[in-house]
NUMI-440400 format. One record per residue: residue number from 1; x, y, z of N, C-alpha, C in turn. Coordinates in steps of 0.1 Angstrom, whole numbers. Layout:
N
num	n.u	n.v	n.w	ca.u	ca.v	ca.w	c.u	c.v	c.w
NUM	X	Y	Z	X	Y	Z	X	Y	Z
...
//
This chain:
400
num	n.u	n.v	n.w	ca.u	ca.v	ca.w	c.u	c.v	c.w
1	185	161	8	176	150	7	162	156	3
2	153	150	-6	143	153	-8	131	151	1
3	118	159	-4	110	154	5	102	144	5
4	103	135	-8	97	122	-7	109	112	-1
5	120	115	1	132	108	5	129	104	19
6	129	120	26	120	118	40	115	109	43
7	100	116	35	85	108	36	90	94	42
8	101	86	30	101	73	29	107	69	41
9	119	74	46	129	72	57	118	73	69
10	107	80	69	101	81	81	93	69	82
11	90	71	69	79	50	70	85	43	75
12	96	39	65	106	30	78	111	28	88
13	114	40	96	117	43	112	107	35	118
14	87	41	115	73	37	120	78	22	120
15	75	19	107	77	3	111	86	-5	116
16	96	3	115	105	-3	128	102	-4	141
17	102	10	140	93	13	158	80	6	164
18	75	2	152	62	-12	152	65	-20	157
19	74	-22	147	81	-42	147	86	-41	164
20	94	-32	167	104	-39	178	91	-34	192
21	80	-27	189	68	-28	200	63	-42	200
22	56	-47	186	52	-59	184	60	-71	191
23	74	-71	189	81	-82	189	85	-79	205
24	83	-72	212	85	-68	226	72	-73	234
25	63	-76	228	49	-76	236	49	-93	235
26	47	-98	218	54	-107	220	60	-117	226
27	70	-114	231	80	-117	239	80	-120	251
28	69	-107	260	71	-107	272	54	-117	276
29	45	-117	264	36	-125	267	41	-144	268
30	49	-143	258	56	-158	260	61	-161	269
31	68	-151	277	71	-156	294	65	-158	299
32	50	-148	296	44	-151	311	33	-163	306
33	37	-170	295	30	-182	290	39	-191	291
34	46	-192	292	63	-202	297	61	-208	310
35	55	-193	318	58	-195	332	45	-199	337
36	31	-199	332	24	-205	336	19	-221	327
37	27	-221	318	24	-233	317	30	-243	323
38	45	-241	328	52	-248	339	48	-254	352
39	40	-241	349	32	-239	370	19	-252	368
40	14	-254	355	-1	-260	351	6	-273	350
41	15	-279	347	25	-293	343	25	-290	356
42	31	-288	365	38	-289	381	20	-297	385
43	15	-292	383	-2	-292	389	-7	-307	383
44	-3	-303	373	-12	-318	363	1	-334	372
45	14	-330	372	19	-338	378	14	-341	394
46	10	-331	400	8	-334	414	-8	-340	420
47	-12	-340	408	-25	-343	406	-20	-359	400
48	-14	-361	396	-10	-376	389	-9	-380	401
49	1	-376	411	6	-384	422	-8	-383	433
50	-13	-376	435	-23	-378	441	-31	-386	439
51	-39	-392	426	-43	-400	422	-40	-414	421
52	-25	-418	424	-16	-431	428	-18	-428	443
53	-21	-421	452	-22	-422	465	-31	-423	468
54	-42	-420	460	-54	-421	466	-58	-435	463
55	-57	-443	450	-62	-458	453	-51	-467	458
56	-40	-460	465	-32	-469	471	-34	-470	490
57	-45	-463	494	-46	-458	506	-61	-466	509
58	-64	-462	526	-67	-472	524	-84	-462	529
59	-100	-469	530	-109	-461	527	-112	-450	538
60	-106	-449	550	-107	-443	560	-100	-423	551
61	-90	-430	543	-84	-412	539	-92	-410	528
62	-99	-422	520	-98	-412	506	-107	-402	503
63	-115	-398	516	-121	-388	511	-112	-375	514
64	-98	-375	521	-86	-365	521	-86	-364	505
65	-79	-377	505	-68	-373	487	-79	-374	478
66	-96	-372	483	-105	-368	470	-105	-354	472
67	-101	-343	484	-100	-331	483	-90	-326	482
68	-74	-333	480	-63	-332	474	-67	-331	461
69	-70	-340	452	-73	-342	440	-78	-331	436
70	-90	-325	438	-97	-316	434	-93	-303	438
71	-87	-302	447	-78	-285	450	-64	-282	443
72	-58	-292	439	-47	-294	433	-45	-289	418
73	-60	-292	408	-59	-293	397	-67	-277	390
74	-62	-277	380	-69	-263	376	-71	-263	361
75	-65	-274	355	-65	-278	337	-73	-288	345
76	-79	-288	326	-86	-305	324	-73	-314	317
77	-81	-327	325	-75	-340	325	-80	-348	325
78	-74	-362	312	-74	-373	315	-72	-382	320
79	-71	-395	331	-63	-405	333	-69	-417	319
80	-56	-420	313	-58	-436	308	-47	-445	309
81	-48	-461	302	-40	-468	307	-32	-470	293
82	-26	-481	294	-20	-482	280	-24	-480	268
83	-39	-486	268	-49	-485	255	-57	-477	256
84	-54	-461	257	-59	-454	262	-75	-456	264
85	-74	-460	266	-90	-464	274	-93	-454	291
86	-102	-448	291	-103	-435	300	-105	-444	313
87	-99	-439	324	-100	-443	336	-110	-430	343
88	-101	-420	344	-109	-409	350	-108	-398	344
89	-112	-386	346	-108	-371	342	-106	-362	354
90	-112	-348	348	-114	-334	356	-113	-328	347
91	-122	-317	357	-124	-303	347	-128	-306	333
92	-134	-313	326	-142	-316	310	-159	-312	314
93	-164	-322	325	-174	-313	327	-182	-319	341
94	-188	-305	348	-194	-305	361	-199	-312	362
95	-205	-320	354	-222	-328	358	-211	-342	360
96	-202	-347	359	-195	-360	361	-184	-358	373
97	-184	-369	384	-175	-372	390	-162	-381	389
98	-156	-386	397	-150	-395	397	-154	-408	396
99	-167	-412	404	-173	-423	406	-186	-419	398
100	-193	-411	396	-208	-412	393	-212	-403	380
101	-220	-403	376	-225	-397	362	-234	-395	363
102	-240	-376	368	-250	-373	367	-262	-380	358
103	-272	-388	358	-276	-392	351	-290	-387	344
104	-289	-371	344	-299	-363	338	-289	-359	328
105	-277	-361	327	-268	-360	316	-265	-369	303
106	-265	-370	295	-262	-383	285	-246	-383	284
107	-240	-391	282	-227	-397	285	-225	-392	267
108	-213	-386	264	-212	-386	254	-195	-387	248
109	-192	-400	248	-177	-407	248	-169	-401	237
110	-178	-395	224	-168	-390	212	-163	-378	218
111	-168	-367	230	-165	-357	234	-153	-361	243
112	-150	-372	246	-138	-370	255	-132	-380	248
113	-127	-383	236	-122	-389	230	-111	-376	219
114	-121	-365	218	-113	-358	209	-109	-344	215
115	-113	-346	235	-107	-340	241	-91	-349	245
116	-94	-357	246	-78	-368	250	-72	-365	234
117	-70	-363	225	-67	-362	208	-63	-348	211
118	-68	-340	210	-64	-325	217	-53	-324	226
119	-55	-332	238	-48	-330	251	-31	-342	246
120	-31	-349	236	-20	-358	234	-11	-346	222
121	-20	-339	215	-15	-321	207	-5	-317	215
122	-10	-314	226	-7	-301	231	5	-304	244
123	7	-313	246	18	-322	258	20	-331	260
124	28	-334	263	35	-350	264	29	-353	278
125	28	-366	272	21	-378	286	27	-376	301
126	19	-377	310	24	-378	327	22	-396	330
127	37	-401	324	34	-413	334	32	-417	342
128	21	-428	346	17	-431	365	15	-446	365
129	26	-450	373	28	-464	373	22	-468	388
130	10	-475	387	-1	-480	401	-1	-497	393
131	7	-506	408	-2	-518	411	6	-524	394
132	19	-524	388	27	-526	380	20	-526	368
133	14	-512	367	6	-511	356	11	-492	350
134	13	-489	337	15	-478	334	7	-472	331
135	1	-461	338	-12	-456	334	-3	-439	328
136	-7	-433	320	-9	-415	313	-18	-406	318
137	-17	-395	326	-26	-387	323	-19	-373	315
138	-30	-370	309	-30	-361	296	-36	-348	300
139	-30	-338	299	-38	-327	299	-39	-313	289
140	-46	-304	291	-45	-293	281	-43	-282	293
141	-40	-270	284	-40	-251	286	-55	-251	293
142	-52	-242	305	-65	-239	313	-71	-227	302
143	-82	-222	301	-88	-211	296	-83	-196	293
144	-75	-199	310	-64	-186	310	-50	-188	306
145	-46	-196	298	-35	-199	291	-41	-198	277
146	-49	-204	277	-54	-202	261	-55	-187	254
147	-63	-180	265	-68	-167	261	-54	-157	259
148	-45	-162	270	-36	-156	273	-19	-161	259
149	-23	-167	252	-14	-171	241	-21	-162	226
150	-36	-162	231	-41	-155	216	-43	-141	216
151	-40	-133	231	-43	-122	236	-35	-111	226
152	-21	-109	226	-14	-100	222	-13	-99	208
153	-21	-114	197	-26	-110	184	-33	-102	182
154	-45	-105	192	-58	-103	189	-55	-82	195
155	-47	-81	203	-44	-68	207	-34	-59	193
156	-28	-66	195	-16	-57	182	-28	-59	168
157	-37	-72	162	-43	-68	155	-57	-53	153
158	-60	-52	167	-66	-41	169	-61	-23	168
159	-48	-28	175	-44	-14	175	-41	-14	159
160	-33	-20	151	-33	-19	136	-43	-15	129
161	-55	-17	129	-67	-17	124	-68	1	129
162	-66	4	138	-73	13	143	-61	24	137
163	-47	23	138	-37	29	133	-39	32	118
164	-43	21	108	-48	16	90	-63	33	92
165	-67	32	104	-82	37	101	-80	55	103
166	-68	53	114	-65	71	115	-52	74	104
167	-44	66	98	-38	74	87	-45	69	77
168	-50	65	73	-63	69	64	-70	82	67
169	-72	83	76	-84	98	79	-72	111	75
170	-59	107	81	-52	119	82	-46	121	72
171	-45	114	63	-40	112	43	-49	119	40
172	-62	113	43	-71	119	34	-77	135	39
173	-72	136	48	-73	151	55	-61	161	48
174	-50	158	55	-35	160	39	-38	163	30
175	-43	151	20	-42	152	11	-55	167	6
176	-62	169	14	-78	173	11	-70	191	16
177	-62	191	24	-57	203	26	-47	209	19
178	-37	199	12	-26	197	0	-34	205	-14
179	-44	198	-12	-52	202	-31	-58	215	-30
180	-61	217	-15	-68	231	-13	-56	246	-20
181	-40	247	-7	-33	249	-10	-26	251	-26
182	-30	240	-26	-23	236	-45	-33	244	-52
183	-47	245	-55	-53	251	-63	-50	267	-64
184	-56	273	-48	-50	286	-45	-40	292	-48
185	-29	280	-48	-16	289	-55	-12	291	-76
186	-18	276	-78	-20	280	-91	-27	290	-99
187	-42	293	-90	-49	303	-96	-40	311	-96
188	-34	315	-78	-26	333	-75	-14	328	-84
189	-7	323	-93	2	318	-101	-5	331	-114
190	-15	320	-115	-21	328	-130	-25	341	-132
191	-30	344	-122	-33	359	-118	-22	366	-118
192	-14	362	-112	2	368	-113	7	369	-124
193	3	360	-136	15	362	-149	6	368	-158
194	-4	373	-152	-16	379	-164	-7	391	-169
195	-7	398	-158	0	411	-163	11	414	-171
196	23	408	-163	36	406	-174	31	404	-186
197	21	394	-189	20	384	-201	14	398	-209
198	5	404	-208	-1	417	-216	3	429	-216
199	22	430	-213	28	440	-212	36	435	-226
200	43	426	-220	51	422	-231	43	416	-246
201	34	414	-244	25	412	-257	23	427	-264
202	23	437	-253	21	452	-262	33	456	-264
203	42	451	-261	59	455	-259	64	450	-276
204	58	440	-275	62	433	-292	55	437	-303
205	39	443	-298	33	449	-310	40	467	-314
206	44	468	-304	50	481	-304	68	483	-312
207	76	472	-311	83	465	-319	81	461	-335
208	68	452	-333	64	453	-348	62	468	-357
209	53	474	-350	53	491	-357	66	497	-360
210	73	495	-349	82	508	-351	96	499	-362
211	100	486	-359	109	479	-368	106	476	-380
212	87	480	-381	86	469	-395	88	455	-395
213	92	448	-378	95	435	-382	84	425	-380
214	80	426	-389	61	417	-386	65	400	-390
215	77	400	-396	81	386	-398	99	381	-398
216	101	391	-388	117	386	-387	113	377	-377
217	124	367	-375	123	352	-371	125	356	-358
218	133	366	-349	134	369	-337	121	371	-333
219	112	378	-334	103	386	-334	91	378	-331
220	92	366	-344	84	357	-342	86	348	-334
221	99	340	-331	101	333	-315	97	337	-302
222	101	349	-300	96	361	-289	79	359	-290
223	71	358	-302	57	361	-299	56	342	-296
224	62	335	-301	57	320	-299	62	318	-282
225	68	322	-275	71	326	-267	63	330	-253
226	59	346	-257	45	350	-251	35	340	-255
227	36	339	-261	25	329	-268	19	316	-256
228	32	310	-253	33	299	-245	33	299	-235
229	38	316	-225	36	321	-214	18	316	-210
230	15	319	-220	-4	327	-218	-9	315	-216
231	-6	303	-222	-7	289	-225	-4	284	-208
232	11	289	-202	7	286	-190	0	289	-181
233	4	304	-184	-10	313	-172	-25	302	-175
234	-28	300	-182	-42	293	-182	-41	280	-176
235	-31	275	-181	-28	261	-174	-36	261	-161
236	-25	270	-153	-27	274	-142	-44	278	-134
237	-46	282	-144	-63	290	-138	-72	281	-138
238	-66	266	-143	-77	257	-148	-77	247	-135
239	-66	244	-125	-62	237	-117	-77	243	-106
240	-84	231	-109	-91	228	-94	-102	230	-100
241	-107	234	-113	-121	234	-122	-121	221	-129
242	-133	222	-135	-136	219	-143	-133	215	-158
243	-126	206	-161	-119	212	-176	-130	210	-184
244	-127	216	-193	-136	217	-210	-127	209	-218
245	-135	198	-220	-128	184	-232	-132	187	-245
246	-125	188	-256	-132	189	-270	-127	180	-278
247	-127	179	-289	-122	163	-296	-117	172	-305
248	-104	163	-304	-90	170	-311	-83	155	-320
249	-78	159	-331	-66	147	-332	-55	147	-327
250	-55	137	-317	-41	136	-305	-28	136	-316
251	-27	133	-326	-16	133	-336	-13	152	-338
252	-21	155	-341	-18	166	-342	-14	178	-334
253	-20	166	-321	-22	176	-305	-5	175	-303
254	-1	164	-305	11	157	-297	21	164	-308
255	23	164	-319	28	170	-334	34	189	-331
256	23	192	-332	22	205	-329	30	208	-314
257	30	202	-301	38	204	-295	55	203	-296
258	55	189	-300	68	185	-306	75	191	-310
259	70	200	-323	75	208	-329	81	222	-324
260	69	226	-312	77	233	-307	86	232	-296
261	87	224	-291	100	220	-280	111	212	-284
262	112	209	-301	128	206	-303	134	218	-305
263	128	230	-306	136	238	-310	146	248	-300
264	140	245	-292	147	248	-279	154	238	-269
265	155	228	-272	168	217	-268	176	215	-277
266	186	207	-271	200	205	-280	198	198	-293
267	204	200	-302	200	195	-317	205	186	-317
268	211	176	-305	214	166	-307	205	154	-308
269	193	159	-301	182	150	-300	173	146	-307
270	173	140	-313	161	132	-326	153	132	-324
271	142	142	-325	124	138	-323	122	130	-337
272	108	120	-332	102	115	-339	83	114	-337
273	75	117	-341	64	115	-344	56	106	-350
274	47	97	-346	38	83	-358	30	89	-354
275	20	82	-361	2	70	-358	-3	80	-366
276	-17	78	-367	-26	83	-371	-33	90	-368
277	-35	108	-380	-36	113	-379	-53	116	-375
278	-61	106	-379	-76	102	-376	-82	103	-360
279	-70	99	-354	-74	93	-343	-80	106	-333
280	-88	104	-325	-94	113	-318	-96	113	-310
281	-93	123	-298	-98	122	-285	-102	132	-279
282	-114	131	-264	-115	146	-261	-105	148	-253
283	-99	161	-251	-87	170	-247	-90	180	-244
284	-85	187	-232	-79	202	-230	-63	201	-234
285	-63	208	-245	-52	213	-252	-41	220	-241
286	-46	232	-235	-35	238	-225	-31	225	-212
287	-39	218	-210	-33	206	-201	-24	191	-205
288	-33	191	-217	-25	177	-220	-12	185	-228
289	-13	193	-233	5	199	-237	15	201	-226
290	4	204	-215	15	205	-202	20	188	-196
291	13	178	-199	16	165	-199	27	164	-207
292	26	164	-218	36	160	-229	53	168	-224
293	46	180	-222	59	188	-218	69	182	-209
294	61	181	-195	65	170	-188	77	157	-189
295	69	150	-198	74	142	-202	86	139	-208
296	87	153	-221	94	151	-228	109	159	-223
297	104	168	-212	115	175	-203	120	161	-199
298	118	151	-187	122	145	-182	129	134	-192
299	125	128	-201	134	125	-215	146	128	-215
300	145	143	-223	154	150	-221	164	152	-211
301	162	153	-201	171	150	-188	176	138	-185
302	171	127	-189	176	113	-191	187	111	-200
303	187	121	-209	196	117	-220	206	125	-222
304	222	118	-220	237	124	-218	241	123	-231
305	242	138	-241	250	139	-250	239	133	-261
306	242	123	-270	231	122	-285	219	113	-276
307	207	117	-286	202	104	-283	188	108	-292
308	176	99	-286	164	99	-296	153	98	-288
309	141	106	-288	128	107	-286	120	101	-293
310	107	98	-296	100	91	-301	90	89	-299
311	79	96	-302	60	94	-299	57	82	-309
312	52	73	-303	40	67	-313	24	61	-308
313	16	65	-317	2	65	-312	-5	56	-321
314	-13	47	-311	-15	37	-316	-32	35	-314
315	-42	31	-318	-55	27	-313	-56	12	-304
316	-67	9	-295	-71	-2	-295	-87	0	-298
317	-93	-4	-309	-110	-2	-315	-116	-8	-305
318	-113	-21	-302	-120	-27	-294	-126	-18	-276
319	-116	-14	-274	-117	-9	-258	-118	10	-261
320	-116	13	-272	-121	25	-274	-108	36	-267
321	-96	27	-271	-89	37	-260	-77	39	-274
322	-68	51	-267	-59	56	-277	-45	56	-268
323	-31	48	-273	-20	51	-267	-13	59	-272
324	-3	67	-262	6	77	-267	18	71	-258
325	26	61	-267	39	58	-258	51	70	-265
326	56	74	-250	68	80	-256	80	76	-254
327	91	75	-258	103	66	-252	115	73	-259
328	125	72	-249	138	81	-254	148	65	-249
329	159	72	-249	169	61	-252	184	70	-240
330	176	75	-227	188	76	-217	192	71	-205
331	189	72	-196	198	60	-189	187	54	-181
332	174	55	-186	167	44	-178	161	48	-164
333	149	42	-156	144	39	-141	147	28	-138
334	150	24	-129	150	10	-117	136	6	-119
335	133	-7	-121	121	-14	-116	111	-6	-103
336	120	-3	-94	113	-5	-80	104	12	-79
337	115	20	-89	110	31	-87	97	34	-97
338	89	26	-107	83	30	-115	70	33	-108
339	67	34	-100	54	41	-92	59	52	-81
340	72	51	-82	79	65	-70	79	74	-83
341	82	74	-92	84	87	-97	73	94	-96
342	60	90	-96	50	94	-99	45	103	-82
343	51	100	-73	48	110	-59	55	121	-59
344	48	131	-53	50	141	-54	61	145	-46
345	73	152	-48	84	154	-41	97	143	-46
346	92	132	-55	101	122	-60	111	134	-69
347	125	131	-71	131	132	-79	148	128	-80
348	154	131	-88	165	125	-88	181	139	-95
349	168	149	-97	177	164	-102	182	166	-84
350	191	176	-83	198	183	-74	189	194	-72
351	181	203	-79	176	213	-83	158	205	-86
352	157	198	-85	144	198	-88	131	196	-77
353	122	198	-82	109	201	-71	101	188	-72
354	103	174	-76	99	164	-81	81	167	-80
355	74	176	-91	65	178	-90	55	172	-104
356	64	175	-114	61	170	-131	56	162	-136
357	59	148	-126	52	137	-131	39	134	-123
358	42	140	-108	30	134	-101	17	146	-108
359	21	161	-112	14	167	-118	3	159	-132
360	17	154	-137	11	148	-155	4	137	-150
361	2	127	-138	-3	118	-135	-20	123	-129
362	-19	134	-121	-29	139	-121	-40	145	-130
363	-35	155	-137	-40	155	-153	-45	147	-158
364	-39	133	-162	-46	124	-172	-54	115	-162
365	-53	115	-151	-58	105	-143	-75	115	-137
366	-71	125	-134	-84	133	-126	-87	140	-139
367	-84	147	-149	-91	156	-153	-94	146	-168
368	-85	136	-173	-93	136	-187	-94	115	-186
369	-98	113	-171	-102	100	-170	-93	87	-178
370	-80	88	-179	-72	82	-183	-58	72	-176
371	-45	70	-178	-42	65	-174	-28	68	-178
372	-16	68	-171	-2	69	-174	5	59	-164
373	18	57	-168	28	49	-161	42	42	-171
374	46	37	-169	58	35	-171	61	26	-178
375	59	21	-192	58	7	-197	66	0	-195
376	80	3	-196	94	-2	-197	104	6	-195
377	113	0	-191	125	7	-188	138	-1	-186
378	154	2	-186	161	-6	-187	170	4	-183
379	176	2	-175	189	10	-172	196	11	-182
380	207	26	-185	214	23	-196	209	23	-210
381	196	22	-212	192	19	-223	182	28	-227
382	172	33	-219	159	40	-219	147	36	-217
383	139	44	-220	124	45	-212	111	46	-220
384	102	36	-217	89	41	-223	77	45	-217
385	72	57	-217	59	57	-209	48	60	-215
386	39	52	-210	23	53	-220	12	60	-211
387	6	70	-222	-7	72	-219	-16	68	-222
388	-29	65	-216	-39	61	-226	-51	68	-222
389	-58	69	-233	-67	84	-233	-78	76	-237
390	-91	81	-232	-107	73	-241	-108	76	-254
391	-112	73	-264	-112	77	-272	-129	78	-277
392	-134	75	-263	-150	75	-270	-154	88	-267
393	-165	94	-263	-169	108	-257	-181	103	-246
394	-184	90	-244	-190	84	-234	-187	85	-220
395	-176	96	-213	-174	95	-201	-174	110	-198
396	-173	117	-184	-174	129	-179	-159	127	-167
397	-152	133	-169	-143	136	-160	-147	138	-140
398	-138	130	-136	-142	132	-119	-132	143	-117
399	-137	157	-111	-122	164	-105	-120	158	-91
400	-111	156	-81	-107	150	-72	-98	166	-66
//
């Protein structure tokens, strides 16, 4: 299994391990909102019946069942009658009794009109039949039922937020220790192949002398060769600087590679080259060839037995930009994967380091302010992927 394969398997586990926390918390908050809303209906009913006993009794108790009434209840409440027309309440507000109305208070009827409207929302009516008359009382969620229904949102949204805020920090910590790593080894990469590379460069001049072979075709492979070694070593030494952009014609840039990487795949494969030779962009030559390469390796590995490659480069004048779609014709990406190929560790070889694309994505993206991705694709059929390059000299590269 690879290591983006991981990566992905472990995201999934997380949010599993999420879900069934969330859906656990959830769950056990609903009981204990099941169980006290039961307890508040038991209350609101006992408070109903209290209220049929108290005007059924006679004046000597009712100052009893007025301190039944009031120890019994813990929601606010309505009493009304058929047409809901308000008889009495509780709990809406302190300054009103049962009988009297503070009268430093103003009476304000729309306020317990669209508390009764609320309270007919949220539960079904307590019928109370006094003196052959059916009277309703209505009630709502005490404060601690309310709080206690919006609590475990308002919790799981927090811890989320705070979870979003620390792998953020640690991505970008990763990732900040990843590029460190990454640079370091490219330079000690390049530093490494210096030597070989100026051994066997005197190894072949030394060849030339003594063979006479200043133009046999071996000789000259072998130097195009070293040639391309040195091309990497630099590659390499450039990772984590600065690049130097010059204005090149991408026809030419793209051409000149071409030509040399059919000659080392199977002849079964058809390169083709367009657009216009005019067109211009700034470029580091040793990086964007290492794009292309990329590319056209993974092409090539797409493609079982014959098939066809194909650059074409196109302008848009208006937006000042330059495309380089390349497209072969082998077995295609899945929809879903057309932004997985591009992570680092993605791949689909046995043998492979899935490094090439997320590399060529970096390149055109950090060092020459551009853009790559996957235009199309079709299983079975093949692949197109576009770059697109500025074509003005109006911008300065961000290294990242």
């Amino acid at each position: 299994m690879n290591p983006y394969e991981r990566k992905r398997r472990w995201k999934y586990f997380l949010l599993l391990f999420a879900t069934i926390i969330a859906s656990s918390s959830l769950w056990y908050t609903n009981l204990l909102v099941d169980g006290i809303s039961r307890s508040e209906r038991t209350r609101a009913e006992i408070w109903s019946q209290s209220i049929r006993e108290m005007f059924q009794t006679d004046n000597d108790e009712m100052m009893n069942y007025l301190f039944t009434v009031k120890d019994s209840l813990v929601v606010p409440a309505i009493l009304t009658d058929e047409k809901d027309s308000i008889i009495t309440y509780a709990g809406l507000d302190s300054t009103k009794t049962f009988f009297a109305i503070d009268v430093d208070k103003k009476y304000d009827p729309k306020y317990f009109l669209r508390e009764l409207k609320n309270m007919k929302a949220q539960h079904k009516a307590i019928p109370l039949i006094m003196n052959n008359k059916t009277q309703y009382v209505y009630y709502k969620d005490s404060d601690l039922l309310t709080q206690l229904r919006i609590f475990p949102y308002i919790q799981l949204t927090v811890i989320a937020v705070f979870l979003l805020i620390a792998y953020a920090i640690f991505s970008s910590s990763r990732r900040s220790e990843q590029n460190q790593v990454w640079v370091g080894l490219a330079k000690e990469t390049a530093h490494q192949l210096g030597t070989p590379i100026s051994s066997l460069m005197a190894w072949l001049e030394l060849l030339k002398d003594k063979f006479n072979a200043e133009e046999d075709p071996l000789i000259l492979q072998m130097e195009n060769d070293v040639k391309r070694l040195e091309i990497v070593a630099d590659r390499f030494s450039k990772i984590g600087s600065k690049p130097i952009l010059t204005s090149h014609s991408i026809y030419d840039v793209v051409k000149d590679y071409v030509d040399y990487f059919r000659v080392r795949v199977s002849d079964k494969i058809e390169f083709t080259v367009a657009g216009d030779e005019h067109q211009e962009a700034l470029l580091n030559i040793p990086l964007f060839d290492w794009v292309i390469e990329n590319i056209l390796k993974n092409a090539v590995n797409a493609i079982e037995g014959k098939g066809k490659i194909s650059v074409i480069i196109t302008e848009n004048i208006v937006k000042e930009q330059i495309f380089v779609d390349i497209s072969d014709t082998g077995k295609g990406i899945s929809r879903s994967k057309f932004d997985a190929i591009f992570q680092p560790g993605f791949t689909t070889r046995k043998r492979g380091w899935g490094l090439g694309l997320s590399l060529t994505k970096r390149i055109i993206e950090n060092y020459h302010n551009g853009q790559i991705f996957v235009k199309d694709s079709e299983i079975g059929k093949g692949s197109t992927f576009r770059i697109i390059i500025k074509s003005s000299l109006k911008y300065v590269p961000t290294i990242h």
